[in-house]
N, C-alpha and C positions, 0 to 999 in steps of 0.2 A: 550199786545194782539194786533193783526196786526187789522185793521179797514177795516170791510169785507164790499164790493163793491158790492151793490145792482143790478146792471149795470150786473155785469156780473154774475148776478147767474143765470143760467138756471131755468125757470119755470115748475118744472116737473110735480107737483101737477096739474098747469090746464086743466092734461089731467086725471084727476084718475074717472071722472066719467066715461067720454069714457073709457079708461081699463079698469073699475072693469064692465061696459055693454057687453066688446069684453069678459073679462075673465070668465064671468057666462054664456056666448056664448057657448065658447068652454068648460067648465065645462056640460054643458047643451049637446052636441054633444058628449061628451065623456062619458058620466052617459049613455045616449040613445044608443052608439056603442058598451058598454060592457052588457046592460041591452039583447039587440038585436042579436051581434055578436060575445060576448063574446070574452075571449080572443084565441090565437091557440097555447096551450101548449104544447110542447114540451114533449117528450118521460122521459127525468125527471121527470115531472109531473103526464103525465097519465099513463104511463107503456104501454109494449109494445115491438115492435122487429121494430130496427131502420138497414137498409141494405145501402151498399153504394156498387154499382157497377162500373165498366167504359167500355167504347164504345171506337174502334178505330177511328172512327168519331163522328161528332156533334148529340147527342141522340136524336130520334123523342117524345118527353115526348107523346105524343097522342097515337100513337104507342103501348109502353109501356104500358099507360094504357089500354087499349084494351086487351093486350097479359094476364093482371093480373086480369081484368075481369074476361075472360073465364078461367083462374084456379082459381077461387072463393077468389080472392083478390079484390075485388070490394070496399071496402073502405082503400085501402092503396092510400097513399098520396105520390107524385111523384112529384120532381125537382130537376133541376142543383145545384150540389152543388161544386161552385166554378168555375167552367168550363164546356163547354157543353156537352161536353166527359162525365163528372161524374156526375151519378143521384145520389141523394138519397132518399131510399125507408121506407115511415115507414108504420108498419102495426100493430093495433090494436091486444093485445095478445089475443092466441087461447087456448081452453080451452084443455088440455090433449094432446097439440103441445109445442114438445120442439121450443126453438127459432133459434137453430141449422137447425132445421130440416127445420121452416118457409125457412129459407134462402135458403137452398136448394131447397126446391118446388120453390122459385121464380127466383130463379137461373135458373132452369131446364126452367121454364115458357116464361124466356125473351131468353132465347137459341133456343126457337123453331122460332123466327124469325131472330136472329142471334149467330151464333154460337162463336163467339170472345168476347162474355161478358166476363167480368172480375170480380171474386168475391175480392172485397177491403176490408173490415173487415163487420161485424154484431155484433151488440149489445143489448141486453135485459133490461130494467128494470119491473121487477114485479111493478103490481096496488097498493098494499101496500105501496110501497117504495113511489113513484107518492104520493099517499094522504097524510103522512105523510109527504113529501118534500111541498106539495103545503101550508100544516096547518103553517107548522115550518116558511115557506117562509113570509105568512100575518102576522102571530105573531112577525118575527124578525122587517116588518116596525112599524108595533101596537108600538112595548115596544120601537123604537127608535125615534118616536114623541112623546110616553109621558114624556120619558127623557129628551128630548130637553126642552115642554115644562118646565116640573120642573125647567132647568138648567137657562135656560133662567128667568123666572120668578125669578130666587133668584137673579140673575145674574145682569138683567139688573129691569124690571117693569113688571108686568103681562100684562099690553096692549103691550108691546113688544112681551113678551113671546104668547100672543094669534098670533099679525102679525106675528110672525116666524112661527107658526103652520100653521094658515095659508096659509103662500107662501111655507111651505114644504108640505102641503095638495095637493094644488094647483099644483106644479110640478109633484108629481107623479104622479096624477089622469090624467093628460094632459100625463102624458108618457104613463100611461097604456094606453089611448085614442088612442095614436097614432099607438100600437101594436093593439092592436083591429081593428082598420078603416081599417088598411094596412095588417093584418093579418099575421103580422110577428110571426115568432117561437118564442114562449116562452120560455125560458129553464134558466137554474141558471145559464149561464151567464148575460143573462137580468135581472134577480132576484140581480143579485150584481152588475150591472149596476144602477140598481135604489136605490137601497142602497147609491151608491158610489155620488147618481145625491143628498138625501138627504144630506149626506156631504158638498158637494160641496157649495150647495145651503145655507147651514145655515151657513158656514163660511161666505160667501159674505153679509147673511143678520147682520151677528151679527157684521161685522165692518161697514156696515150704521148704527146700532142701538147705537151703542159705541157712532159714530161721530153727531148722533143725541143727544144723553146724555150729551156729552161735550158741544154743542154748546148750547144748554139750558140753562147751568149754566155759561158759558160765556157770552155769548150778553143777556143783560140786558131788550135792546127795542126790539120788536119783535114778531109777532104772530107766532104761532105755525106753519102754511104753509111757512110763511118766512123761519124759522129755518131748517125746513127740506128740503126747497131746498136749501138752505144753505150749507147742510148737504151732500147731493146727490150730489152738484156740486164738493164740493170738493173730495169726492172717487171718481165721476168719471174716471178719471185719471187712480186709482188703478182697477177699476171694469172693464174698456176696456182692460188695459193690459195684468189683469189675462187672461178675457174670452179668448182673441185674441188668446194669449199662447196655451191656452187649445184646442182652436177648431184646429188650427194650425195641435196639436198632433192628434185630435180625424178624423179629416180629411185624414190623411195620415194612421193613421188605418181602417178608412172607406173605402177605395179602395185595400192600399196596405196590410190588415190586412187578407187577406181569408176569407172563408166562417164562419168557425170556429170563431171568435170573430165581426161576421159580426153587430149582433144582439148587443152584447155588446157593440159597435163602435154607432150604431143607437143611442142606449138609452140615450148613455153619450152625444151624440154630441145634441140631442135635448135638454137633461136635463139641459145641462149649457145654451142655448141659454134662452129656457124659465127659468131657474132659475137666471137668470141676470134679465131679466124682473121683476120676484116676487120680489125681491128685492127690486128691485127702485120702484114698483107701491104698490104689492100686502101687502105687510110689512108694509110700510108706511101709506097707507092706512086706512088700519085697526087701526093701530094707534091714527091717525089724527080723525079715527070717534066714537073712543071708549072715547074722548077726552083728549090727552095726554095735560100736562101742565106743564109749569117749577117747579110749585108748586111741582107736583110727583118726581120729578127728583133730585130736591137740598138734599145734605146729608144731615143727621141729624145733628142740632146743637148738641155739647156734653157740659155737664156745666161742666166747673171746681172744681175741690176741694175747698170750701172754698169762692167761688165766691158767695155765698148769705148771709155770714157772715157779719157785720158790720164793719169797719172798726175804726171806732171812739166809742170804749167802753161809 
């Protein structure tokens, strides 16, 4: 076993009171932005007639609104999508209004200021579909952190298994935060965006929790904050590579990705930043305060066959 050099392990625990003060911060900001400003779901969700036009030049969105005022679309919701040529328009569904027809009233509406709109496509979904998608959506993260935990708990220790729920608790609720505050569109792409930010994020945490279980049972002297900067220092390495990799990708779909996977792009590009984070503070953590000990960690001895037999009849 190679002789690990106190010297150079990075100290990350002596900042976990500061983090877990910064991280009940922003827990605390984002409990308050969804309790306040909820989230802004997407036409998957609530149901509805979602329109996407285009302008031969750059659209006056203020304009627009005004024009859909005065034909009694007064809560449709209006922006660039993609380009400033292209709006798009969604509008809460009308009772005893095909969604055919919506488009066409607002077609006809944005025509009477200019006549070279362009009808791009329209889309419906019914409020049913919306409710049913939003239940199915909180249910799919529900059943995929009690699983973790389970897995984890058998897997590695239950104070692990609590830190990994934790820092997947934690990531999400900060992503939802961040669509709330920002009041980005909701839709099942973000819905599998956060899905994918869960993945992500317990992968990373369950190869610190590994490398914290090995080094337990390896170094002998040692407090328990020793071990796991111990632990941290050495994935390091592997935890910047990954992230770097990924932001890399998530980046280059954040710009070069379109509208259309815009949201997706967001979720993912925050959810690995802050789930690198939970990782290394928010997991460990937890750990550290539920008090993990080598004690927990060493396998069971097994006795042999015959090993409590006498040997001298």
């Amino acid at each position: 076993m190679r002789i690990i050099n106190l010297s150079e392990t990075v100290n990350f625990m002596r900042l976990r009171m500061v983090t877990t003060i910064f991280s009940f911060v922003l827990l605390a900001g984002t409990i308050g932005s969804l309790a306040i400003n909820g989230l802004n779901w997407g036409l998957d969700f609530t149901g509805g007639t979602l329109i996407e036009v285009g302008y031969e030049e750059p659209a006056n969105l203020s304009n627009i609104r005004k024009q859909l005022n005065a034909a009694d679309f007064g809560d449709a919701v209006v922006q660039n999508f993609g380009s400033s040529e292209a709006v798009l328009i969604r509008i809460a569904p009308r009772d005893g209004v095909k969604s055919v027809e919506v488009g066409n009233q607002v077609v006809q509406a944005l025509r009477t200021g200019d006549t070279a709109v362009e009808m791009r496509r329209i889309e419906f979904v019914g409020p049913n579909v919306g409710e049913e998608l939003t239940e199915q959506g909180g249910l799919a993260m529900l059943v995929a952190l009690i699983c973790i935990l389970l897995y984890v708990a058998m897997r590695f220790e239950w104070r692990f298994a609590l830190g990994s729920v934790a820092a997947l608790a934690h990531d999400v609720l900060l992503t939802l935060g961040l669509f709330s505050i920002l009041q980005i569109e909701f839709d099942l792409t973000v819905l599998a965006a956060v899905l994918a930010v869960i993945g992500y994020s317990l992968n990373d945490t369950i190869v610190v929790c590994d490398r914290i279980r090995e080094n337990f049972r390896k170094i002998r002297k040692g407090e328990p904050i020793e071990i796991v900067n111990i632990s941290l220092t050495q994935t390091l390495n592997r935890t910047l590579v990954t992230s770097l990799t990924t932001i890399i990708v998530l980046v280059a779909l954040f710009y070069k990705g379109g509208a259309l996977i815009h949201g997706f792009a967001t979720a993912l590009l925050f959810g690995v930043i802050i789930g690198t984070y939970s990782s290394i503070y928010i997991a460990s953590s937890v750990a550290l305060a539920l008090g993990i000990s080598k004690e927990d960690l060493m396998p069971p001895q097994v006795e042999k066959e015959g090993a409590d037999m006498d040997p001298h009849p």
